[in-house]
C-alpha positions, 0 to 999 in steps of 0.5 A, spaced: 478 456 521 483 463 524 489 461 519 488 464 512 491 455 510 484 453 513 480 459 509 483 457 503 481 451 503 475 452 505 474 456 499 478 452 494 472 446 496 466 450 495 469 453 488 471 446 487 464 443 489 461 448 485 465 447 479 463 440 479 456 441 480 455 446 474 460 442 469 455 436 471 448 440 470 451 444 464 454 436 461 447 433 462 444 439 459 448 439 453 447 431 452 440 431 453 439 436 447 445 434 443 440 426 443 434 430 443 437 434 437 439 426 434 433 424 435 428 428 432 433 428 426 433 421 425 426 420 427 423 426 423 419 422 416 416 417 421 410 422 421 411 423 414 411 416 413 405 414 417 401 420 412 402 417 406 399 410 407 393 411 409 388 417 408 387 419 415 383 425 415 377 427 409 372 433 410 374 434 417 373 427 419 379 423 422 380 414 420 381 412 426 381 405 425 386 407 421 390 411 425 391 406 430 393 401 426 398 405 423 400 407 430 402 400 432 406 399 425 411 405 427 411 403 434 415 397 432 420 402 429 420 406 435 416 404 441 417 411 444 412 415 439 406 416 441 402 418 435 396 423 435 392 426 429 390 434 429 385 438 426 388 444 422 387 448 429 391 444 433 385 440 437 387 433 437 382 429 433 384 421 435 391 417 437 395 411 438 394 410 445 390 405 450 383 409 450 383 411 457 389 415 457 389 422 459 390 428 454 390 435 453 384 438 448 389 441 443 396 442 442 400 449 440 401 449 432 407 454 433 412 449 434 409 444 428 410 449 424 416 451 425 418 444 424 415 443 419 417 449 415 425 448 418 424 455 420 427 453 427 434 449 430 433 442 432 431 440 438 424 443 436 419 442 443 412 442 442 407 440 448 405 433 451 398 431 450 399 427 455 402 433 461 399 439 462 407 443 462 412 438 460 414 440 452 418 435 447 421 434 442 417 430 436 415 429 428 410 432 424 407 432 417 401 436 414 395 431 412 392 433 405 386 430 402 385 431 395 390 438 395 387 441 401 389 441 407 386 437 412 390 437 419 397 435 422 400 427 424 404 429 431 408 424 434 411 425 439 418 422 440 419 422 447 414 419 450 412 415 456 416 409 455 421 413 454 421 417 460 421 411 464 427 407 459 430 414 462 429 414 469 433 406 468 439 408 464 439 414 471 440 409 476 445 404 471 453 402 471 453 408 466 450 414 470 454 412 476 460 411 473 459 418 471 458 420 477 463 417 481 468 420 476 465 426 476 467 425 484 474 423 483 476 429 478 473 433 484 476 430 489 483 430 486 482 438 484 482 439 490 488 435 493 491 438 489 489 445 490 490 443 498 497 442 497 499 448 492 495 452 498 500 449 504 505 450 499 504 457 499 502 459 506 507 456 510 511 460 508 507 465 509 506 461 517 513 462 517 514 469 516 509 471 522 513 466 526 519 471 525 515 477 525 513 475 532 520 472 534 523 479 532 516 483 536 516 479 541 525 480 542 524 488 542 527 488 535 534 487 538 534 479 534 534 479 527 530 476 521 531 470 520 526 469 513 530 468 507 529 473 501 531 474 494 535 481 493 530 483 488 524 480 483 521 474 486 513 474 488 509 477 493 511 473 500 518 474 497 516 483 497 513 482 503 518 478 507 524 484 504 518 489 507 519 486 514 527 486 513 527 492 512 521 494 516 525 491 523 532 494 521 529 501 521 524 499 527 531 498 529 535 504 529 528 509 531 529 505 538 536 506 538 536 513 536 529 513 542 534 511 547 540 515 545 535 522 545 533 519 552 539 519 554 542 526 551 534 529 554 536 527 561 544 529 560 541 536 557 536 536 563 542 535 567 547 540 565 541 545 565 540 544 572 547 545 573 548 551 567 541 555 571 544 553 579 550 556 578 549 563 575 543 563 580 546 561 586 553 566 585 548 571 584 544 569 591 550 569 594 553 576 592 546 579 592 545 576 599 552 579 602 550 586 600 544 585 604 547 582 610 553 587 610 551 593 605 552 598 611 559 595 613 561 595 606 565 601 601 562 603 596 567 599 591 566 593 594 558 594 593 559 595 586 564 590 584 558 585 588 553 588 583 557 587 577 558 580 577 552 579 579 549 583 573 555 579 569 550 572 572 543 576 571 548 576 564 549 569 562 543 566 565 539 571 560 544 568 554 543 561 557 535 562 557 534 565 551 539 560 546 535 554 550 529 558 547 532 560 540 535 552 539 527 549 542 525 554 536 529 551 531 528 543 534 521 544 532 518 540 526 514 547 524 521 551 524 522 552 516 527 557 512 524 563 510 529 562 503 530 568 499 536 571 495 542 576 498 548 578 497 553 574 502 558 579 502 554 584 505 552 580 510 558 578 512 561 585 511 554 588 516 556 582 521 563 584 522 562 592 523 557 589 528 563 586 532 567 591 530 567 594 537 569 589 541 573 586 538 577 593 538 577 593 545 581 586 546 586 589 541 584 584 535 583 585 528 578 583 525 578 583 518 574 581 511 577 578 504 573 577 500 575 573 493 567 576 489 563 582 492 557 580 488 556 572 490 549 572 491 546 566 495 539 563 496 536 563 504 533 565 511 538 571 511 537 571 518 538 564 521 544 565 516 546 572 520 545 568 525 551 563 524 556 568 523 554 572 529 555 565 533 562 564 529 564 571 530 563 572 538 567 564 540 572 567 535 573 573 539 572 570 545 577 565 545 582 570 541 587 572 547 589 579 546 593 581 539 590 576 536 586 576 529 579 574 526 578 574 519 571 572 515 572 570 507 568 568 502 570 564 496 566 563 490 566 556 487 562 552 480 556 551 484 557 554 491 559 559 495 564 558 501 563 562 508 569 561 513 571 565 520 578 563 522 581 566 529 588 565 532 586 563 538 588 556 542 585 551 538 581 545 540 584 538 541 583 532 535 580 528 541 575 534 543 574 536 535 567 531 534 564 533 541 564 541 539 557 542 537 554 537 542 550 541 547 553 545 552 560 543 550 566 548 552 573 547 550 577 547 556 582 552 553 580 560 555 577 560 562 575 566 561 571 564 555 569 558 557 565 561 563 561 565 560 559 561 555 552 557 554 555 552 551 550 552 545 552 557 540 555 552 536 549 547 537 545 553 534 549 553 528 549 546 527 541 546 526 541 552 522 546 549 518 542 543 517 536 546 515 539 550 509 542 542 508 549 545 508 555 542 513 560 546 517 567 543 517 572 544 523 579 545 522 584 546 528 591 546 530 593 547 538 596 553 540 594 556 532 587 557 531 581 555 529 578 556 521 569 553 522 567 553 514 560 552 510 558 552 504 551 556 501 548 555 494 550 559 489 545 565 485 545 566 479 542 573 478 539 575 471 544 580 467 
């Protein structure tokens, strides 16, 4: 009874049973009164007949030598009746019946009268005389004598005899044969209904099995169920749920295992990016402990600045690893408001003015539009630039030129920082915004690189749903390009 084919099924039978058990009570029902109803309707003058041969009752007092001679003659029309004579208050006065028989004093007048006057729907039920409970159909007429009404004749249709013929035609050919058809329809609903059911499970049986097959392989296997492209039932939804449950179950595992892999590579190249500035720092630090009073006064300066260039680059290191943590984090959302890219850009190169000057390169700002407005995190934005502009300084060899442009476009605005430096190679092009990737042209650079900047800018990129495009030639330069979306300020 654990699979849904066997709780189906059981249900079906049940249903069914009831079904079959209601349409027989309800058929007997109907058939009892639709007999009843045709019985009392072809039966309905006998009692009027049998008043009008005889006078039956005069000043209050009832001919039953008469009464029971008629009775016999209307028994021979209908052995059922049972024929009974009542006064006007319903106490039964005389009847037809063996003078031993067990009767009740009186009987309701409200039936008789509502047959009688046809004031209610065949079949009419009235009491049995001979029951303290049990209530029948019947036929009844009014006794007059000289015009004045003297009582009632009550015969009752269904009486004892017929009782009895009932219970015989219960247990004859024909009551069984209803019974066994009645078992028959019952038994080939439910085959029927049993086989529409496997039917319909078994495909659902062989989608567990697939489901299963496909858990129990870590979803490397793939589903082997049949589905439609669109439409169908509901196992045909269900089963293009699970195919397309299982590819993306699929591709978050192998996106677990590719961010496993890149934890225990960033892991590792944290380790190595904090060992080697530490251990430089403990070597010179240690040498100015060891020799301090033997070394001049230059060579103990020139120790303290690297190691002050060390304390330099592992406090960018931590504070990039910190700022990228920051921007991996679920909670992390752009403050989005408008403001003018031009001056940003513009405050952005003032801000490395300085240092570009003192390696001898120009840095330079075209702007096509001075009034390009934009929408977004004005700092994570500020950010980028600043990013941008110190690798393009930092990989510019002396003489060369930066510059930053904006270019105003339909639905956009385009931010580029182009350099003259030695440009990266076409295989290391995909590579450059992994994490602690350093191109291998400008030692002097790449050495005092986190190797994060262009991570970060990727992140802040993404979350303002924009993308950073590279283009680069050896020997060059290098021009980074985004794109923001434009602002249209009211007039």
């Amino acid at each position: 009874m654990n699979t849904l084919f066997a709780k189906l099924s059981a249900a079906l039978l049940v249903i069914v049973a009831l079904m079959g058990s209601a349409l027989f009570i309800v058929d007997w029902i109907y058939t009892r009164l639709y007999y009843e109803e045709l019985t009392q309707r072809l039966n309905a003058p006998i009692a009027m007949y049998v008043t009008g041969q005889r006078e039956l009752i005069r000043d209050g007092v009832a001919d039953l030598e008469s009464l029971r001679e008629l009775a016999s003659h209307a028994m021979v029309i209908n052995p059922a009746a049972e024929i009974f004579l009542l006064d006007t208050s319903g106490r039964i006065l005389g009847h037809g019946l063996p003078a031993e028989t067990a009767l009740r004093e009186r009987v309701d007048l409200a039936p008789i009268g509502a047959l009688i006057n046809n004031a209610a729907t065949m079949p009419v039920r009235g009491d049995d005389p001979r029951s303290g409970s049990t209530r029948k159909i019947f036929s009844a007429a009014e006794v007059v004598t000289d015009g004045r009404l003297e009582g009632y004749l009550y015969v009752v249709l269904g009486g004892q005899a017929y009782d009895a013929l009932a219970g015989d035609i219960g247990d004859s050919y024909a009551g069984r044969a209803s019974a066994i058809i009645a078992l028959v329809i019952v038994a080939a609903t439910a085959t029927v209904g049993l086989l529409v059911f496997g039917l319909l499970t078994r495909r659902l049986t062989r989608l567990g099995q697939d489901i299963r097959r496909v858990g129990d392989s870590g979803f490397d296997a793939e589903p082997a169920v049949k589905h439609t492209a669109s439409g169908g039932d509901e196992i045909d939804q269900l089963a293009r749920a699970f195919v397309t449950m299982s590819a993306r179950i699929k591709e978050q595992l192998a996106q677990l295992r590719e961010n496993d892999r890149l934890r225990r590579q960033l892991v590792t190249n944290i380790s190595h990016d904090l060992l080697t500035p530490l251990a430089a720092m403990q070597g010179y630090l240690e040498t100015l402990t060891i020799k301090g009073d033997s070394l001049s006064a230059d060579e103990r300066d020139r120790y303290l600045q690297i190691a002050r260039r060390h304390t330099a680059r592992l406090g960018t290191l931590i504070g990039d690893l910190f700022e990228l943590s920051k921007l991996d984090s679920a909670s992390m959302t752009p403050n989005l408001e408008a403001f003018s890219l031009p001056e940003l850009v513009q405050d952005v190169a003032q801000e490395f003015q300085l240092q570009a000057e003192k390696k001898a390169i120009r840095l330079s700002v075209e702007l096509e539009s001075d009034t390009a407005f934009t929408v977004g995190d004005i700092g994570l934005i500020q950010r980028v630039l600043e990013n941008l502009v110190r690798n393009a300084i930092k990989f510019t060899p002396r003489g060369g030129e930066v510059s930053l442009s904006i270019a105003e476009r339909p639905q956009s605005v385009a931010v580029a920082v182009s350099d003259t430096g030695p440009g990266i190679d076409d295989r290391d092009l995909p590579r450059i915004f992994d994490r602690f990737y350093r191109s291998e042209q400008g030692e002097e650079a790449r050495s005092e690189s986190s190797g994060l900047g262009l991570a970060i800018v990727k992140r802040i990129l993404d979350l303002h749903d924009s993308r950073i495009t590279v283009t680069s030639k050896l020997d060059a330069g290098t021009r980074f390009e985004f794109e923001l979306p434009l602002h249209k300020q009211a007039a």
